[in-house]
C-alpha positions as CSV (number, residue, x, y, z in Angstrom):
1,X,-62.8,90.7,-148.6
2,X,-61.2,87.3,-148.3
3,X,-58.9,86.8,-145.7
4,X,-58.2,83.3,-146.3
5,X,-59.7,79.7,-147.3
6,X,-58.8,76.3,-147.2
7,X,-58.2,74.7,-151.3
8,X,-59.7,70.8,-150.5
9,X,-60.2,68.1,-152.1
10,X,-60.0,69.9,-155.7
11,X,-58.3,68.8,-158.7
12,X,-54.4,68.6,-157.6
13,X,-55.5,69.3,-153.9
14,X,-56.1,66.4,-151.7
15,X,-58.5,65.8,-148.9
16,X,-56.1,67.0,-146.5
17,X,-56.4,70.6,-147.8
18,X,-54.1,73.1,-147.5
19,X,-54.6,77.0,-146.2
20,X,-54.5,80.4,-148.2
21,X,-53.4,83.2,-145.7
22,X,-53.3,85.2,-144.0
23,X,-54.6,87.2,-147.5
24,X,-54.2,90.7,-148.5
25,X,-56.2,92.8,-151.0
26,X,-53.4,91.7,-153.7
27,X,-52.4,88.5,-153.1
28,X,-49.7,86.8,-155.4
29,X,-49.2,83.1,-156.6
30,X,-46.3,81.8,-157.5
31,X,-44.6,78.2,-158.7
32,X,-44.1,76.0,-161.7
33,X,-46.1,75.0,-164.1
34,X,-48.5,72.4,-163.3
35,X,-48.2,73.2,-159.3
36,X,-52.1,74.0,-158.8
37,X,-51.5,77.9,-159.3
38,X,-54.7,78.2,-161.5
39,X,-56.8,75.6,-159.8
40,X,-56.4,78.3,-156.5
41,X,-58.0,80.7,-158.7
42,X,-60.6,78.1,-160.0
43,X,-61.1,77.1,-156.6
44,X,-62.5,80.8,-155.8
45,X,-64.9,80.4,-158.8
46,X,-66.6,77.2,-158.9
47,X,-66.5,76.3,-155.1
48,X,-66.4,79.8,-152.8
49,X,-68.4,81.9,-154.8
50,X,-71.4,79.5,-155.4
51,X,-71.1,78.5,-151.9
52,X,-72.2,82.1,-150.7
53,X,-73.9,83.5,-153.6
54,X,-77.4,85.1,-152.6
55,X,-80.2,82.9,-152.9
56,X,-78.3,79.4,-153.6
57,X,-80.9,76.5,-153.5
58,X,-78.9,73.6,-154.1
59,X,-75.4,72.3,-153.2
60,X,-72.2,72.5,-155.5
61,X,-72.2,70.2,-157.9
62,X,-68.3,69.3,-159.4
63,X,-67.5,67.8,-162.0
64,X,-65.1,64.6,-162.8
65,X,-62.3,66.9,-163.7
66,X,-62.1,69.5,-160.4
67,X,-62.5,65.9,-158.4
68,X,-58.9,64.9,-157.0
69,X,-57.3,62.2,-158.2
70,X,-57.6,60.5,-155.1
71,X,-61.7,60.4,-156.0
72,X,-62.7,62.2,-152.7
73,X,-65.6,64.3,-152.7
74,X,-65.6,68.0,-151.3
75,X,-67.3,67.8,-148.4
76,X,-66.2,70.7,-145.9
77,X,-63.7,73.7,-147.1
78,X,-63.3,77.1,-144.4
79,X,-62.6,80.8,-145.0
80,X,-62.2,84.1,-143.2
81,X,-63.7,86.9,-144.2
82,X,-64.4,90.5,-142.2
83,X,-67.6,91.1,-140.6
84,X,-68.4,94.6,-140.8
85,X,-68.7,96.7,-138.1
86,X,-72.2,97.5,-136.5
87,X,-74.1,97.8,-133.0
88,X,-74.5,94.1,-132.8
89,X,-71.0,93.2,-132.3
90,X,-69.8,96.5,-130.6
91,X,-72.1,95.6,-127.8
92,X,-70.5,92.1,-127.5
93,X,-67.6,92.1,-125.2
94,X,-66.2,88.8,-124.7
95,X,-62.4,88.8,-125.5
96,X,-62.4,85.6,-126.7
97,X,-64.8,82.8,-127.9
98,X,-63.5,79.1,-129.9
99,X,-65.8,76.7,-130.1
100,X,-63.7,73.5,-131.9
101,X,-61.7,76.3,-133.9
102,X,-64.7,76.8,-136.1
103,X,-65.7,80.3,-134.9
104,X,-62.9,82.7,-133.5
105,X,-62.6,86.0,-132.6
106,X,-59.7,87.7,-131.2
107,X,-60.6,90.6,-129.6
108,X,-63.6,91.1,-131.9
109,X,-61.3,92.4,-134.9
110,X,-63.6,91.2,-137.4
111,X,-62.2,88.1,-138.3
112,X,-64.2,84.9,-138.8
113,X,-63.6,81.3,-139.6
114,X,-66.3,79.4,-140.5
115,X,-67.2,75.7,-142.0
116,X,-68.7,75.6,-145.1
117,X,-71.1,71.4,-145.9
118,X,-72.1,71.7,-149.5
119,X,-74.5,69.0,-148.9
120,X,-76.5,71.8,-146.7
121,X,-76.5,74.2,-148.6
122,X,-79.8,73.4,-150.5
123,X,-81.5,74.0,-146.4
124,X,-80.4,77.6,-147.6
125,X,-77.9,78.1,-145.3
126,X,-74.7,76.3,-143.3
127,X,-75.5,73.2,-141.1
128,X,-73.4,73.2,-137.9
129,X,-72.6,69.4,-138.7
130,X,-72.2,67.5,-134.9
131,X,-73.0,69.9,-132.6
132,X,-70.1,70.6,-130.2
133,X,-70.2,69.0,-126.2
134,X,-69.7,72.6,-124.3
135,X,-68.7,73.5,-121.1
136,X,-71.2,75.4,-119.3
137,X,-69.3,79.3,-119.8
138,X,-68.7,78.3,-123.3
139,X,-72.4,77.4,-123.7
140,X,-73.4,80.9,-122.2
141,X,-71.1,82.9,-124.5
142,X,-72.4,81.3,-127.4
143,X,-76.1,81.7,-126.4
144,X,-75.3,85.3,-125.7
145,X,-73.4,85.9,-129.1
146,X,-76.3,84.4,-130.6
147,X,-79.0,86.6,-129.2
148,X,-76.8,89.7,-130.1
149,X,-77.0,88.5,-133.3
150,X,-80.3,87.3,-134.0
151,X,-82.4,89.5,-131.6
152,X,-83.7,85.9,-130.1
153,X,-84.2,84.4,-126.9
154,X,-84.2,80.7,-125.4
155,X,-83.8,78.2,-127.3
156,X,-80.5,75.6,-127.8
157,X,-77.0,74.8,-128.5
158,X,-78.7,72.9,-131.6
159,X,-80.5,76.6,-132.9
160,X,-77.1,79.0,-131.7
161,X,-74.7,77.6,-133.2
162,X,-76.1,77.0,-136.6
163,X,-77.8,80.2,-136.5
164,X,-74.4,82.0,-135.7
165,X,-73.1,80.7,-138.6
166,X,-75.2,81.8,-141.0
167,X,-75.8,85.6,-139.8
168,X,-72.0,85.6,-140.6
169,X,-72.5,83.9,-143.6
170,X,-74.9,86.9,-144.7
171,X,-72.1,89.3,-143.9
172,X,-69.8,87.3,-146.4
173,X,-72.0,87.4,-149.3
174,X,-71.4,90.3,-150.7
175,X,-67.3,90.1,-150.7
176,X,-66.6,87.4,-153.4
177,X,-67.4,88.0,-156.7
178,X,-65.1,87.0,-158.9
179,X,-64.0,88.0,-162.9
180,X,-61.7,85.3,-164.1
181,X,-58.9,87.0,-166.8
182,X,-56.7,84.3,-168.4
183,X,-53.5,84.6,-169.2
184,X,-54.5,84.1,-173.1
185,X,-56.4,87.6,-173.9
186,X,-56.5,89.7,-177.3
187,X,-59.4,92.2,-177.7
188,X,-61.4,91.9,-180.5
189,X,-61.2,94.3,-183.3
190,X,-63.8,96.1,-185.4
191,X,-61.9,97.7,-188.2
192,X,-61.5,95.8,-190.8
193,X,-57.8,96.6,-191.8
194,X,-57.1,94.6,-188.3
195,X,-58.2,91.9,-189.4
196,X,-54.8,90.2,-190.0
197,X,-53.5,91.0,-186.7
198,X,-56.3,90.1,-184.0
199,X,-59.4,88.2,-183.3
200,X,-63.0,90.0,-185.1
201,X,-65.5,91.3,-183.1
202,X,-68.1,88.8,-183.2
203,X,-71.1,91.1,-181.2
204,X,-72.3,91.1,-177.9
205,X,-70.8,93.5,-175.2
206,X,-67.7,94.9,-176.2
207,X,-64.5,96.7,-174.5
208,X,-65.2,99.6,-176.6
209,X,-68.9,100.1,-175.2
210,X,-68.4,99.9,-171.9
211,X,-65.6,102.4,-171.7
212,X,-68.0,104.8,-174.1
213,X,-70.1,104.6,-171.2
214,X,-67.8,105.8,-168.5
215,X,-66.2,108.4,-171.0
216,X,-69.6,109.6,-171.7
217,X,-72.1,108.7,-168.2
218,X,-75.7,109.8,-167.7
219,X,-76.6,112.8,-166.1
220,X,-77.1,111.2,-162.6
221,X,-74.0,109.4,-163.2
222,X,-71.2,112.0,-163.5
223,X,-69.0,109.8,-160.9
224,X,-68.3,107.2,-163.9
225,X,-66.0,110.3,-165.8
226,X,-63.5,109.6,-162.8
227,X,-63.1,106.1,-163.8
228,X,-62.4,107.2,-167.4
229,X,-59.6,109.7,-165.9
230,X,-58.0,107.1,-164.0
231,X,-57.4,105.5,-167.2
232,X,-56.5,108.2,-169.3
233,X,-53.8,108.8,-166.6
234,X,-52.2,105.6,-166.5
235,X,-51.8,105.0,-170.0
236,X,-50.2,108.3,-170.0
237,X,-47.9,106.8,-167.2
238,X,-47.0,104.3,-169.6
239,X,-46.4,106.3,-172.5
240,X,-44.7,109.0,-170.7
241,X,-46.9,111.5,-171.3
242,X,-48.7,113.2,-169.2
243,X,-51.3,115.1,-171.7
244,X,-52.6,111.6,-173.6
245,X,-56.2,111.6,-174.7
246,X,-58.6,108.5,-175.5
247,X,-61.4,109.1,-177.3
248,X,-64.5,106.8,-178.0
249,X,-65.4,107.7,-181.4
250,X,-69.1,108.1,-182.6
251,X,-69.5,104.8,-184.5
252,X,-67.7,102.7,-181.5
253,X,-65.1,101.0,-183.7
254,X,-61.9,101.4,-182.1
255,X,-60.6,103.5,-179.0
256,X,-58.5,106.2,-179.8
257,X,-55.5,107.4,-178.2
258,X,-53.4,110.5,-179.1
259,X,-50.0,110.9,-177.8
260,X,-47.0,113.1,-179.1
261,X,-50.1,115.5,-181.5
262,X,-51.4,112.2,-183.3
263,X,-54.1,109.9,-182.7
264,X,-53.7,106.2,-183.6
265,X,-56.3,103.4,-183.1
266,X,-55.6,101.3,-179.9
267,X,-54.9,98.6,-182.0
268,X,-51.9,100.5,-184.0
269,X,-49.7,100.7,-180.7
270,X,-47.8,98.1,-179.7
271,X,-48.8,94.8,-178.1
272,X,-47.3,95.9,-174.6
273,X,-49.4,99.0,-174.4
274,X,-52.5,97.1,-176.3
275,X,-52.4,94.5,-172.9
276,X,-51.7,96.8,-170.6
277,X,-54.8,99.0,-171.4
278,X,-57.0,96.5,-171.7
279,X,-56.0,94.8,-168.5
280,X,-56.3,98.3,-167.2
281,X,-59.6,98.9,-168.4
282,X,-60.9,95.4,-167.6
283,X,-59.9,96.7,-163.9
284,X,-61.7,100.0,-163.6
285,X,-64.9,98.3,-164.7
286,X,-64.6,95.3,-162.5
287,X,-63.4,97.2,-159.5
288,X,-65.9,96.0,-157.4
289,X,-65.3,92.5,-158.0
290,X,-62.8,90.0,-157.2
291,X,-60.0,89.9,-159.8
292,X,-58.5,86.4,-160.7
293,X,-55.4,87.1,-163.0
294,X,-53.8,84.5,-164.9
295,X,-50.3,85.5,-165.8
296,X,-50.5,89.5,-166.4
297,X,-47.0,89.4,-167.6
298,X,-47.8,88.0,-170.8
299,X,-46.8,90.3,-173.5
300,X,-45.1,93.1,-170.9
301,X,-41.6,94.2,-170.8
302,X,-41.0,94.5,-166.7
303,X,-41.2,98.5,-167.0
304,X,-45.0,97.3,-168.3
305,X,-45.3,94.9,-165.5
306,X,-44.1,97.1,-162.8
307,X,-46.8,100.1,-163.9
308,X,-49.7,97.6,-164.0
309,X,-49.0,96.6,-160.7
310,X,-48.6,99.9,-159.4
311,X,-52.0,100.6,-160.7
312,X,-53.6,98.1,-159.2
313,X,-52.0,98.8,-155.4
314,X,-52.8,102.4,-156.0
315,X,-55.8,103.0,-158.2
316,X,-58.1,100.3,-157.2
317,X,-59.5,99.0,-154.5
318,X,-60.8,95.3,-155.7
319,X,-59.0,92.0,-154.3
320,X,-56.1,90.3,-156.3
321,X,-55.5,86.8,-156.6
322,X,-52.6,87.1,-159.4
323,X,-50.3,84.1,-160.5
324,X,-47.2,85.2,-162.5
325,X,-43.7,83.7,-163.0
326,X,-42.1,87.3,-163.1
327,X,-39.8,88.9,-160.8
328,X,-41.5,92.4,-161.2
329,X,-44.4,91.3,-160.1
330,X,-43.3,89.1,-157.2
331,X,-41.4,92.4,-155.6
332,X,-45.8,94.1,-155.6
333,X,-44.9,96.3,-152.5
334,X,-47.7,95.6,-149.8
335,X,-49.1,92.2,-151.7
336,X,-49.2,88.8,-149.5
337,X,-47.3,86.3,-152.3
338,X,-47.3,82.0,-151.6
339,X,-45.7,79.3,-153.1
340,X,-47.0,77.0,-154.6
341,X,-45.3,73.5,-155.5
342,X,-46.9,70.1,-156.2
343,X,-45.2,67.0,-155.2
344,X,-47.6,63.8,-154.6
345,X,-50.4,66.8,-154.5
346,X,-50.1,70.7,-154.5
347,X,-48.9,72.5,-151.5
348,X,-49.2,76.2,-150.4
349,X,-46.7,77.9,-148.4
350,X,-46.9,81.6,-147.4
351,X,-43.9,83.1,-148.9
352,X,-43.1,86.0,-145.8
353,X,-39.3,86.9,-146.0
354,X,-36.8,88.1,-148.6
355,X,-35.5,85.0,-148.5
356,X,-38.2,82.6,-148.9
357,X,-39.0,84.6,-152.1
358,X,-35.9,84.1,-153.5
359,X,-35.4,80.5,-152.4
360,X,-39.2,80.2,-154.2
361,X,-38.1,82.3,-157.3
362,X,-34.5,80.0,-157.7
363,X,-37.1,77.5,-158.6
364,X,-38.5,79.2,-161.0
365,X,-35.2,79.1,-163.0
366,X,-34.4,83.0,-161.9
367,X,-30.6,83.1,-161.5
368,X,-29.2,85.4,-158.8
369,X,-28.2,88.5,-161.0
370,X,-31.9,88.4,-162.2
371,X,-33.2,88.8,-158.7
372,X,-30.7,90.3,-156.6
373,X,-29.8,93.4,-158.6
374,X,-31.8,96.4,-158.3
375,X,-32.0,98.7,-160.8
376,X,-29.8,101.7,-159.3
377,X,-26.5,100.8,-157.3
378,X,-25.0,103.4,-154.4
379,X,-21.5,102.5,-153.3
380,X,-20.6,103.9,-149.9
381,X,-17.2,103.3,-147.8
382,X,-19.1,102.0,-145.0
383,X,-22.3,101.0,-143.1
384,X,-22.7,104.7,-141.6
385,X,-23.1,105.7,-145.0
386,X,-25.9,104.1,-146.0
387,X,-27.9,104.8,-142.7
388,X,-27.0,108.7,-143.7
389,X,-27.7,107.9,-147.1
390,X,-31.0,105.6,-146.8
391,X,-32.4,108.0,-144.5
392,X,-31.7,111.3,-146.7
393,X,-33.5,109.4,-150.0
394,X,-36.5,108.7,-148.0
395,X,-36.7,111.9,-146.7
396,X,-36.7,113.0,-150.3
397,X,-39.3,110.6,-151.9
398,X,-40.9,107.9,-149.7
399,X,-41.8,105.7,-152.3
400,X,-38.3,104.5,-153.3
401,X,-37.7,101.0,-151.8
402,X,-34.1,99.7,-150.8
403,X,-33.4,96.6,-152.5
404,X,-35.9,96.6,-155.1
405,X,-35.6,100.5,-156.5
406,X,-31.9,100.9,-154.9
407,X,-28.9,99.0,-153.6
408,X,-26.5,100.6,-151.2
409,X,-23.0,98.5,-151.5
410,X,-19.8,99.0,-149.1
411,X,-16.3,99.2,-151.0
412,X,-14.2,100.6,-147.9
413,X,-12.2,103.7,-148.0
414,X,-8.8,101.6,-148.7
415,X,-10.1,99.8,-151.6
416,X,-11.0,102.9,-153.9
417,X,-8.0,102.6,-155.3
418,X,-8.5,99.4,-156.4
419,X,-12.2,99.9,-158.2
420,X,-12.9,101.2,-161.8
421,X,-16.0,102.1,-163.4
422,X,-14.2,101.8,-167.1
423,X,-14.9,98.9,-169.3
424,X,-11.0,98.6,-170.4
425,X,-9.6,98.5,-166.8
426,X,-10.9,95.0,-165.7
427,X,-7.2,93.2,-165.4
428,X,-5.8,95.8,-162.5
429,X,-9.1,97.1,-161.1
430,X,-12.2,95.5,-159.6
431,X,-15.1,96.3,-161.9
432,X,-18.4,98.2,-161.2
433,X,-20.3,98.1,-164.3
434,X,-20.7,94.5,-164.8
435,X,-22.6,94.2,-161.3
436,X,-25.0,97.5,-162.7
437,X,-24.8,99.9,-165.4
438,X,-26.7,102.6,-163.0
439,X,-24.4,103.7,-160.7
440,X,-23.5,106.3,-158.5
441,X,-20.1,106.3,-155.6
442,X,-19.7,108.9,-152.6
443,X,-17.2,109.3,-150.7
444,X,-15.2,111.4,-148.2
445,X,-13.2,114.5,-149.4
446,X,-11.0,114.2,-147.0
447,X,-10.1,117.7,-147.2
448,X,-8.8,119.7,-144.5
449,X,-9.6,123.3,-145.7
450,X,-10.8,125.1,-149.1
451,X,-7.7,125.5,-150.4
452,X,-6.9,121.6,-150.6
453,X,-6.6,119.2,-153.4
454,X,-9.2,116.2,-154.3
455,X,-6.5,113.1,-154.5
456,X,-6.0,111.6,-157.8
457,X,-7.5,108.4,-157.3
458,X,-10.8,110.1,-156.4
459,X,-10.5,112.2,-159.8
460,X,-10.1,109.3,-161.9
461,X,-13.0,107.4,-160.2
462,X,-14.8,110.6,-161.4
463,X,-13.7,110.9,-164.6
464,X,-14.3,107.4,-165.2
465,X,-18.2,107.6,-164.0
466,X,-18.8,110.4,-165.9
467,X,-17.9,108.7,-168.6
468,X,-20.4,105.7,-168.6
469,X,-23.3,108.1,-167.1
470,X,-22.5,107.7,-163.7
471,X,-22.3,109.7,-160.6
472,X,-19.7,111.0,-158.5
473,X,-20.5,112.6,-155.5
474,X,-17.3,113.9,-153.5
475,X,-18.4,115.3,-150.0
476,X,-18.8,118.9,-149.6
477,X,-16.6,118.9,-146.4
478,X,-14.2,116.6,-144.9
479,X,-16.3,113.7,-144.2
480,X,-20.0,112.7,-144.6
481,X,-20.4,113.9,-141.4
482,X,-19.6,117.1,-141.9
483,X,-23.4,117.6,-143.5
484,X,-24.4,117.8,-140.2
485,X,-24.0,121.6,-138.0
486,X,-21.2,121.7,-135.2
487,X,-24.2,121.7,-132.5
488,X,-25.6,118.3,-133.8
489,X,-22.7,116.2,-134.1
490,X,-21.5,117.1,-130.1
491,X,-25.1,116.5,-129.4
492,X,-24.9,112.8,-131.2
493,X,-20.9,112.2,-129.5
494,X,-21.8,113.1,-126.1
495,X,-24.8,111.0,-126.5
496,X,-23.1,108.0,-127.2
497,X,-19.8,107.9,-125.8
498,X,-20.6,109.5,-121.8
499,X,-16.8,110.1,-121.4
500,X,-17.2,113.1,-124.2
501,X,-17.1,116.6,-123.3
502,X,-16.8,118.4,-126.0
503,X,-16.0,118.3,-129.7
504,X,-12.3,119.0,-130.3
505,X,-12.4,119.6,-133.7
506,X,-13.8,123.3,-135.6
507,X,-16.6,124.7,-136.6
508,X,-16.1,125.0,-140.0
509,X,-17.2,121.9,-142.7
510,X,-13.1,121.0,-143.1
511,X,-12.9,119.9,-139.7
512,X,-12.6,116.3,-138.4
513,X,-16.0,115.6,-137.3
514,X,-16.4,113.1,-134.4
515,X,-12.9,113.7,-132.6
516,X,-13.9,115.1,-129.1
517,X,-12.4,115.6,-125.7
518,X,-12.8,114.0,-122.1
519,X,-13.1,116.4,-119.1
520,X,-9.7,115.6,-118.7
521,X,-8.5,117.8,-121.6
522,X,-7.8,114.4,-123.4
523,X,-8.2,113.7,-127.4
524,X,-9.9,111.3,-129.3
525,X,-9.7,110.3,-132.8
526,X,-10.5,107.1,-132.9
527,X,-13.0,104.4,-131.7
528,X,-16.0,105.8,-132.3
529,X,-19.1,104.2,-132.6
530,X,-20.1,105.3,-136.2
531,X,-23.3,103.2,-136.5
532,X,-25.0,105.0,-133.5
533,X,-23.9,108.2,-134.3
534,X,-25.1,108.4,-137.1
535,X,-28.8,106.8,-136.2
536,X,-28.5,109.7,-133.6
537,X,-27.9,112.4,-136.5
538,X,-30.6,110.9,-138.4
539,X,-33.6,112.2,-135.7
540,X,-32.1,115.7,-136.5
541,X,-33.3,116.4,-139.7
542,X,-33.6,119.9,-139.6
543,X,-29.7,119.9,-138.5
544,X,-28.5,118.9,-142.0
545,X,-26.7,121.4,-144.0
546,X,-28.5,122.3,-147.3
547,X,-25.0,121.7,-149.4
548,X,-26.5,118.2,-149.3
549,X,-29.6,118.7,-151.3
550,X,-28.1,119.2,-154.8
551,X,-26.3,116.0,-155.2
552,X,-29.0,113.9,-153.1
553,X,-31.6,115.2,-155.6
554,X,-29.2,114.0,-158.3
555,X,-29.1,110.7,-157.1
556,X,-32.6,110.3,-156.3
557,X,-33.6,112.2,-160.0
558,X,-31.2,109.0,-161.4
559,X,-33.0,106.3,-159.1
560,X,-36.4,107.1,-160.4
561,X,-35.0,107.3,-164.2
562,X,-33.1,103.6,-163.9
563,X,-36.6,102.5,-162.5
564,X,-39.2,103.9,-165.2
């Protein structure tokens, strides 16, 4: 697998070159058009890939158009890649060698940078160029590398340091081998009554064919059905329904798919799902390649967008090198994403914090509401509330990400009088809905025993969220708090504040929660330090009261609806 290369000297890319990495297995391009996305991608397949094919007899040979403007040559471009694991290297202990920056390892963790002359590589392998002045230890850590490499002995600087090179080169041969899919794709019908509607089949190797193959494998090649399940499983992610079927039919001239007790022709559904499974099925056959994707947002609604991606993170195991101008697919959970912009040539920047990726997506013409509003919004009264609240979601389902699936918001216990959650009220009340229709709003009963009354502003909050779909979620006891057993919340006081003694307040879930005493018989109700209480409660899961797990499953049953 890649794990990054230097784009020189190549169409909008000047001589001075510019770095791709630290890489990831998906690994996301974004910027306007004309900024040099593509030509990354092209990069990868005319210059990388030839470079280290097996068997390459003669250098790269570019054309006028991948030359840069400028007119310089390629000459010299660098990647990493990882070295697999063997004897050789596990018996080689030097923490460190660098000679000139061209070969590193850090604590041999498989990482190599190497220099690639394409005017060498008709000798059938990489030429060291100038051969480095060492210093004497340098010169013996090199000579030994090289012998636990090659199996040799004796020889020179000028035989080591080439020869390291290319031993590593063999190790990178087999990573990079790349399937280009542009961003303009229809597949090709054979049924006539399609005709209208898409591109013919011409012959030659079709879609259909190949997936007839996996559906139905040799004998000695039973593994291929799994393939075929993947993908009956993630269109029926897409269609909502779990029991779909695809079926090749005997005369191979359409797929099938039934869903809902009727099967259609893939080329009757609609043109989101038609993309979708072909990109999908392009994957699974490809997986042992290296995927460059044009623009896999064409013709998908972001629910579309969103599954495709999550298919590729989870159900392959290829490398990505994706451009997109979509918000869904920037926010790829675990993919390594870089901007790139053009000015007097085209620049790469990794893109690494929330910030950067919206500072990068602002110039994509996204406007904040388009990127800053997840899809489910939880209004708390305060910051203790959402580290209760955070941590009770994930304990329920991992995979739901803060900020991207959810939002946590703060209105303050003063100001719930002053929200609404109806559409007629905006003049007297700050408004909800128009900052997300998916909504939900906890808060404190405040009640100090069974027999007490819910407050009238808290009912008409209620009433009101109801009524658009929302959810209200009034705490089963006195305070959010109160979730937690007697023996806890002591446990969590006395932690933090070392003048407590004791709680003050009852057992029972109406009392007040955090009020304790000092060994001087003294009361507290106020003061306390919230925010470390509650990351104290938090390591106590098993000391949360099951009253809690009803309305949490609510919300988190209404999270992962708002984000299908």
């Amino acid at each position: 697998m890649l794990r990054g290369f230097e784009v020189k000297a190549f169409r909008n890319f000047d001589a001075a070159g510019q770095w791709v990495g630290p890489l990831k297995r998906v690994n996301i391009l974004i910027g306007r058009n004309n900024s040099g996305k593509s030509n990354v991608l092209r990069y990868i397949e005319k210059v990388i890939s030839p470079t280290i094919e097996p068997g390459r007899t003669q250098a790269i040979v570019l054309s006028g158009v991948d030359l840069p403007r400028s007119g310089d040559r390629l000459s010299t471009f660098d990647w990493e890649f990882g070295l697999p694991e063997g004897p050789v290297l596990a018996s080689y202990d030097s923490a460190n060698i660098d000679v000139l920056g061209r070969i590193g390892f850090d604590h041999l963790n498989k990482i190599f940078r190497l220099p690639i002359t394409t005017q060498s590589i008709s000798r059938g392998g990489l030429y060291a160029g100038e051969v480095p002045t060492l210093n004497p230890q340098d010169s013996r850590d090199v000579h030994v590398l090289w012998n636990r490499l090659t199996g040799m002995s004796g020889g020179s600087i000028n035989q080591w340091y080439p020869g390291i090179l290319n031993k590593l080169l063999e190790a990178a041969r087999f990573s990079v081998r790349p399937y280009f899919i542009p961003s303009f794709r229809q597949l090709p019908t054979r049924l006539e009554e399609f005709h209208a509607e898409l591109p013919h089949d011409i012959g030659g190797e079709h879609l259909i064919d190949r997936l007839a193959d996996l559906a139905h494998p040799p004998y000695d090649q039973q593994q291929l059905k799994q393939k075929f399940e993947k993908l009956r499983k993630f269109v029926g992610r897409i269609l909502s329904d779990d029991d779909v079927e695809i079926e090749i039919p005997n005369d191979k001239q359409t797929i099938n798919v039934r869903s809902g007790g009727a099967f259609l022709p893939i080329e009757a559904l609609g043109s989101g799902v038609h993309e979708v499974f072909m990109l999908a099925s392009e994957l699974i056959l490809r997986d042992d390649e290296t995927i460059l994707l044009e623009e896999p947002e064409t013709h998908l609604h972001p629910h579309l967008q969103r599954r495709l991606m999550e298919f590729i993170v989870n159900e392959t195991t290829a490398q990505y090198f994706i451009t997109t101008h979509s918000s869904s697919i920037i926010e790829t959970k675990e993919a390594a994403v870089f901007g790139v912009s053009h000015d007097s040539a085209a620049r790469i920047k990794p893109l690494v914090t929330r910030q950067e990726k919206f500072t990068a997506c602002h110039d994509l013409g996204f406007k904040a509401s388009d990127l800053l509003q997840s899809n489910y919004v939880i209004w708390v009264e305060g910051p203790s509330d959402r580290v209760y609240l955070k941590n009770w979601i994930e304990g329920v389902d991992s995979s739901l990400r803060e900020g991207i699936d959810y939002s946590i918001m703060f209105y303050g216990g003063k100001l719930l009088s002053r929200l609404s959650a109806s559409d007629g009220m905006f003049d007297e009340f700050i408004s909800l809905l128009p900052l997300c229709r998916n909504l939900a709003l906890i808060c404190d009963s405040d009640l100090g025993s069974a027999s007490s009354q819910i407050r009238p502003t808290k009912l008409r909050i209620k009433q009101e969220l109801e009524a658009v779909d929302g959810f209200f979620w009034v705490t089963d006891g006195r305070e959010i708090e109160n979730y937690y057993t007697f023996e806890a919340r002591e446990a969590a006081v006395l932690a933090v504040h070392p003048q407590a003694a004791s709680l003050s307040g009852g057992r029972n879930r109406y009392s007040k929660p955090l009020n304790f005493r000092r060994d001087d018989g003294s009361l507290v109700e106020a003061g306390f330090d919230k925010m470390k209480i509650a990351q104290k409660l938090i390591e106590m899961p098993s000391a949360l009261r099951t009253e809690v797990r009803e309305p949490l499953d609510e919300i988190v049953s209404r999270i992962r609806l708002a984000n299908n």
